[in-house]
N, C-alpha and C positions, 0 to 999 in steps of 0.2 A: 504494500500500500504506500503511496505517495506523502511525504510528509505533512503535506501541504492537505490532504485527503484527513491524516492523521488529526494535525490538529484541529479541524471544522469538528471534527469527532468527538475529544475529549473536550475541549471547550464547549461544548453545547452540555455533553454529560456533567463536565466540573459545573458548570451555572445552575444544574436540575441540582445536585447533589450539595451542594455547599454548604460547609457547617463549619462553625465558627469555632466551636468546640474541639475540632480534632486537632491535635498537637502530638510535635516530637517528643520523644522522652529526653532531657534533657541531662542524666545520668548516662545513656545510652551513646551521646553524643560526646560527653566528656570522655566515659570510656573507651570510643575511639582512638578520639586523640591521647591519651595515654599508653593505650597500649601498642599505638604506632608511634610512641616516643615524639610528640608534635609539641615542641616547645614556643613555638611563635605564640605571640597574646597579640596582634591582629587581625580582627575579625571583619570578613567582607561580606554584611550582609545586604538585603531587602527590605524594603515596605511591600509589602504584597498590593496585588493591582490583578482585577481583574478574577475577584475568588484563588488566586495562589494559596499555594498554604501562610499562614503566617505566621510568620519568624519573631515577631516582637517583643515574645514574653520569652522566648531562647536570647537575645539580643540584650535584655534586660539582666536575666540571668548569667550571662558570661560578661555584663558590667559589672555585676558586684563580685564575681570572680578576677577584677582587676584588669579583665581584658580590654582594648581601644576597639572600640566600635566604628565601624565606615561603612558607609554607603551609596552606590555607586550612583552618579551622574555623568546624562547621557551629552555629549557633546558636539560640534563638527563633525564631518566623514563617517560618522558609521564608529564615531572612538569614545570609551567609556574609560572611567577612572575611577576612583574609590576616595572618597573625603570623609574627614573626623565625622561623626554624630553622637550626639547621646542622645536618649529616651524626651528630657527637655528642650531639644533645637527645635527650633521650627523647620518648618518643610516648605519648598516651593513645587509648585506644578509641574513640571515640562510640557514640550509641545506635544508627549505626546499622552497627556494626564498620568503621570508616573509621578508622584513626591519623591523628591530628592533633597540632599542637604542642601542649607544654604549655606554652608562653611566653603572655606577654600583650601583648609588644610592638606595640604593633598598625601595621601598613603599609600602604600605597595602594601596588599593584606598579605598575609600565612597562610591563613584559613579563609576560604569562601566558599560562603551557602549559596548555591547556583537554585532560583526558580525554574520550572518546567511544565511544559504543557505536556507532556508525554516521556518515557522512557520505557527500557526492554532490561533484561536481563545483565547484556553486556555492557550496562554501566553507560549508552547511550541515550542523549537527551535531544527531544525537539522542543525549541521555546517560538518566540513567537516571529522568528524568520529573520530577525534583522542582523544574525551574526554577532550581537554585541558579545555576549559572555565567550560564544568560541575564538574572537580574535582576540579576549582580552586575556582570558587563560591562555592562548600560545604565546602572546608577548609575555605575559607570568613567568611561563615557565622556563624562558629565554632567560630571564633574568634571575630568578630563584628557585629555591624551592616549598613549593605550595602545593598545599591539601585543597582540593576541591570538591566539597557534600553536595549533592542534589538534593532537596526538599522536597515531596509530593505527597499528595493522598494515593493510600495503593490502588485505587481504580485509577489512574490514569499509565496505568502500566499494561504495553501492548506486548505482542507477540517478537514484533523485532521492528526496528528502527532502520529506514535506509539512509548509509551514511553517505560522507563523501570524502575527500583530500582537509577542507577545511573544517570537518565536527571535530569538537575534541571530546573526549571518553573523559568522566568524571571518575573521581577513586573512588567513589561510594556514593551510595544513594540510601537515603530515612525515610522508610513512609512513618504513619501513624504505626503499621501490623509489622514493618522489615527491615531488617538493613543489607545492602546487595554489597560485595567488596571483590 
């Protein structure tokens, strides 16, 4: 099935289904990074947009864990980057109704929570077409080394994902029910 087929798919089921209530474990997630020895305390996460899952109260919780919080704004060309936030910044809109910081701090995260409209088995993600997270984890990973989690509810988990040269494969994925690695 075509990506693009894909996502018309789960977007329509994410918008039937959507509950506010379901959440990562956030124990499950520390335990990750533990036991894959992940020392960085920058975290890249999301404001969810669009019924995503929502990351806020994970985002909260790895603040009072001591961890820097960022959150990505979207820029010229097709290019995203990650700046300071906490829970009390205010947010602006973008053009493309996305809240993003209004800081300028700018950050290279360790960790980032990648949203998705869809993912498979092999740790493959479809978002919302525009390449932002797959160029911005390859520049990442040019430059360092970073953890990247996919966040989703486990329905939006398909059979397989058609990739290409430019997707980049996450190291794990958290549903509410899973963790894939």
């Amino acid at each position: 099935m075509k990506k693009s087929l894909i996502r018309k798919s789960i977007l329509k089921i994410r918008k039937k289904y959507f509950e506010k209530k379901i959440s990562i474990n956030f124990q499950i997630l520390l335990k990750i990074l533990k036991n894959k020895n992940i020392k960085g305390k920058i975290i890249g996460g999301y404001y969810s947009y669009n019924n995503e899952l929502d990351c806020s109260e994970l985002l909260k919780k790895f603040e009072n864990k001591k961890y820097l919080i960022t959150l990505p704004k979207i820029e010229n060309n097709f290019k995203m980057d990650f700046f300071e936030w906490t829970p009390k910044d205010p947010l602006i809109i973008n053009k493309y109704g996305i809240p993003e910081p209004s800081s300028n701090k700018f950050r290279y995260p360790d960790i980032i929570l990648v949203p998705m409209v869809a993912f498979d088995e092999n740790l493959n993600r479809v978002g919302y077409g525009g390449g932002f997270y797959d160029r911005y984890i390859r520049k990442m990973k040019r430059k360092k080394n970073i953890t990247v989690i996919g966040l989703a509810y486990s329905f939006q988990k398909v059979k397989k994902i058609p990739t290409n040269k430019y997707d980049m494969k996450l190291d794990f994925i958290l549903t509410e029910k899973k963790v894939l690695q």
